[in-house]
Steps between C-alpha positions, in 0.01 A plus 500: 500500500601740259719799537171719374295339780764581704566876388098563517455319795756742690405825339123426583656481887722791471286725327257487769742589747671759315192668368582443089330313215599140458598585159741729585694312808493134270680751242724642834611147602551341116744842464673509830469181746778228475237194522338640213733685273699249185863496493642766232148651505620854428883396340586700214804461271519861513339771727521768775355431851406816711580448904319745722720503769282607784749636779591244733376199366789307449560676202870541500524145597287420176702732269824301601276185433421667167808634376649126492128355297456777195716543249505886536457654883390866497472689805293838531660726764299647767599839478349596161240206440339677225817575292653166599202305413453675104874415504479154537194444312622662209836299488301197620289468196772610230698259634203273415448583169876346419507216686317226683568589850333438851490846669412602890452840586469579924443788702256712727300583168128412495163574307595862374810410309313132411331728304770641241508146432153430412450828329756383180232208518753241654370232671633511905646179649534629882558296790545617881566386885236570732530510878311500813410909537629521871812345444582653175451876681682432816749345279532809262455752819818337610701471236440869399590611882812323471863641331445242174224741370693880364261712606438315871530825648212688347314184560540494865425878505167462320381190675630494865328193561302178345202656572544798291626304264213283492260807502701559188432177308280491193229295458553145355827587381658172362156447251513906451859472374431171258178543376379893590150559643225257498122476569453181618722176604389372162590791308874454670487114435390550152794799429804260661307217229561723233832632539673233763677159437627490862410571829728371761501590925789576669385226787576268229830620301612195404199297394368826290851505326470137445151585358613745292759294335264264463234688311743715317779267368735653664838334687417367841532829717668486893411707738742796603435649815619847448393847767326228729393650826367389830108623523331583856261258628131716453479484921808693479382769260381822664154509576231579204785435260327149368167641536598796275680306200241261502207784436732604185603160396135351420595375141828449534436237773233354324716399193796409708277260712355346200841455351683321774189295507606419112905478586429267827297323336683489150 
């Protein structure tokens, strides 16, 4: 059979369950899963690829990853995003304009600074790690508790415990941060379609940096384990905790259930 019977036959299954047109998930799964995706699909000789680093998603494992694939490795720093961001873009593509060069740009930015980019009517090339919601917040709860994180100390004075920190949490913040606000699953599918070549889950680091070596033409990439920590089992979370990040987390669990479907499958 045919890798279109295949592709339509899936998305006609999936988009039932995850409430979207079958045109829009077979475009989802020819863009993003591993079965269905070509080798050097989205290779360039030349270009700049966008990582949204969504916090603690493996991210600073996938920038070491990433610093040893692209030619040029640009980090945005945390502590002025905005400034940091124009920075690097601006250097990115002048450096562009004198030489072929394969460019990656990381960092906690997301949609609103994806937008300087599209607004000088530049195509974006983003990719991004997603992760299951309840482990990604205990994970970031922790890490900013503990002495790695500078300003720990105002942290633990504004959130006491996970609960208040989970009170805290916006809603569907991993898609908020890549994509912005959406209307409908389709609407997000459709957005990642337009300005994604690479969705990858942290469950999965190593098979979604195979995949995106694969699809990108890019050096075989190992997986460094960097800032790894040891997550709770959810029985050991305090009670409502799950409940809680789950109400906020609607989206975001959607897609990251749909793509470890893709990855485990892949």
């Amino acid at each position: 059979m045919s890798d279109l019977d295949d592709v339509t036959r899936e998305a006609r299954a999936l988009a039932g369950e995850f409430g979207t047109t079958v045109e829009t998930m077979a475009a989802f799964l020819r863009r993003f899963a591993p079965r269905h995706t070509q080798a050097d699909q989205f290779r360039a000789a030349s270009d700049v690829m966008l990582f949204v680093h969504i916090p603690k998603t493996a991210g600073m494992s996938l920038g070491a990853s990433l610093s040893r694939a692209f030619g040029k490795f640009r980090a945005v720093q945390w502590s002025d995003i905005p400034g940091s961001f124009r920075f690097h873009m601006r250097h990115a593509l002048y450096l562009q304009t004198r030489q072929e060069v394969r460019q990656v740009m990381i960092g906690h930015f997301g949609w609103p600074e994806l937008q300087q980019w599209r607004s000088h009517d530049l195509p974006l090339k983003c990719g991004t790690l997603l992760r299951d919601p309840l482990a990604r917040m205990v994970s970031n709860y922790n890490y900013n508790r503990s002495e790695a994180h500078p300003d720990h100390a105002t942290f633990r004075d504004r959130f006491p415990d996970m609960m208040s920190y989970a009170r805290h949490l916006p809603m569907d913040v991993q898609m908020t941060q890549a994509i912005g606000m959406v209307d409908s699953f389709d609407t997000a599918l459709r957005k990642f379609i337009l300005h994604y070549s690479f969705l990858g889950v942290t469950e999965h680091l190593a098979a979604s940096l195979d995949h995106l070596a694969r699809t990108h033409g890019l050096p075989r990439m190992k997986e460094q384990r960097v800032n790894v920590g040891k997550i709770r089992p959810e029985a050991e979370l305090p009670p409502g905790v799950a409940e809680l990040v789950a109400e906020k987390s609607h989206n975001d669990a959607k897609l990251h259930r749909l793509l470890m479907r893709l990855h485990a499958g892949g």
